[in-house]
N, C-alpha and C positions, 0 to 999 in steps of 0.2 A: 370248450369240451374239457371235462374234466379228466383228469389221471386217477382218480379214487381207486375204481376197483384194479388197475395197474399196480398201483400201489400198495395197496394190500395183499393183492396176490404174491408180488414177490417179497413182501415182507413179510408174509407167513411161510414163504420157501425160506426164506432166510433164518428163519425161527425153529423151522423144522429140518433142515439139513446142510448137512457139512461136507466138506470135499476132502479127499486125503491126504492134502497140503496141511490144512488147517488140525487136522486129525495128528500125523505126525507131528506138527509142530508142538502140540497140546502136550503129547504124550514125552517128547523131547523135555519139555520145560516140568515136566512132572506136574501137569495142571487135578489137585487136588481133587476128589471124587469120580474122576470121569472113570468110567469103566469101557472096555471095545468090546461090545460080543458079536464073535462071528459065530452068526444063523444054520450055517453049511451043515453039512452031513457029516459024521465020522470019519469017512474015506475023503471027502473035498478038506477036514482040516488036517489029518494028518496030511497030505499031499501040501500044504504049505498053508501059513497064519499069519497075521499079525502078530508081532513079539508082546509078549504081555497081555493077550486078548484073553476073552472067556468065551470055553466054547458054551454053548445052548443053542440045541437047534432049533428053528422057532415051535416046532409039533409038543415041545419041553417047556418051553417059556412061560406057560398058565401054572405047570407045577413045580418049578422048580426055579424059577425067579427070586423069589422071595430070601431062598435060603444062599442064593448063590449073589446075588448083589445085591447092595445096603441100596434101603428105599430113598436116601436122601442122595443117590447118585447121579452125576452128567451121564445118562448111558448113551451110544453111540455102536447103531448097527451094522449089520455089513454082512453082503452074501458074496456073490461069484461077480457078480457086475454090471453095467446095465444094460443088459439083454435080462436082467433077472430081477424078479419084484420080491426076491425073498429077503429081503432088509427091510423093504416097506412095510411086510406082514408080521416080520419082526417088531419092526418100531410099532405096528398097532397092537399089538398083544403087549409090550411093555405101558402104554399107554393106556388100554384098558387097567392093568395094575396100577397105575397114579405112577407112575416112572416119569421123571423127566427125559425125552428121548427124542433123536436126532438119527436119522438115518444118510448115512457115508457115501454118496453118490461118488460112481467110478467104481466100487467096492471091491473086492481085493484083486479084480483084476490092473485095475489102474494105480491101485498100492504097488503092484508086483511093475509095471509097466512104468512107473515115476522112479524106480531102486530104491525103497524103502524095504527096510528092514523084514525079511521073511524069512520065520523058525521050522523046521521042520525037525524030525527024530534023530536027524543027522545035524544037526546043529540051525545056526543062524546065517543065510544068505544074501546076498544082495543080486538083482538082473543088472544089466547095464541097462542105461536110461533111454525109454523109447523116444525119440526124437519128435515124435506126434502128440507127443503127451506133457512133456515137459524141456525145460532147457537144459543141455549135456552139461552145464556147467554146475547143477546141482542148487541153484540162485531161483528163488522164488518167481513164477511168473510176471509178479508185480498187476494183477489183475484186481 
């Protein structure tokens, strides 16, 4: 029995999305073009962000893509989390544009849930680390 279509399925999940381990670590190393746009609403991003993210809610994305991130960019989506497909719908409207794009599974709820870095009008916070989501010692899962 073959493994083909195994195979290819998750090597197109692998192609098309990212987890917020690998996200942070990108953005840590200042990995060159990637851009984070969170998809959210006005009131979901002020209520807390990604540090350095761009907002664009996906309803914006068709117009206002172009001027707000360079087309030769790593983009990398992100809504509320996964109970929520609005990163998916994100990354398919950047993709309609010819964007290279990667959708952030866990999305900023599991950002917020790992203590990564979250900005809000009051500054730059950190949660303490949810014990179900990642290791307290701040050490990569090794996964």
């Amino acid at each position: 029995m073959s493994n083909t279509p195994a195979i290819a399925h998750f090597s197109a999940r692998l192609s098309f999305e990212t987890d917020v381990s690998d996200v942070a670590a990108d953005l840590l190393a200042g990995t060159p073009g990637l851009v984070v746009v969170d998809s959210r609403s006005r009131e979901s991003w002020d209520q807390g962000h990604i540090e350095g993210a761009v907002h664009l809610p996906t309803r914006e994305i068709a117009a206002r893509a172009e001027a707000m991130v360079p087309k030769d960019a790593a983009v990398v989506t992100y809504c509320w989390g996964p109970g929520c497909n609005g990163a998916t719908r994100a990354a398919l409207e950047f993709a309609k544009l010819g964007y290279q794009v990667k959708e952030m599974i866990g999305g900023f709820e599991y950002w917020a849930r790992e203590g990564f870095p979250v900005e809000t009008a009051s500054g730059v916070t950190r949660r303490p680390v949810d014990t179900l989501t990642a290791p307290i010692s701040g050490a990569a899962c090794a996964c």
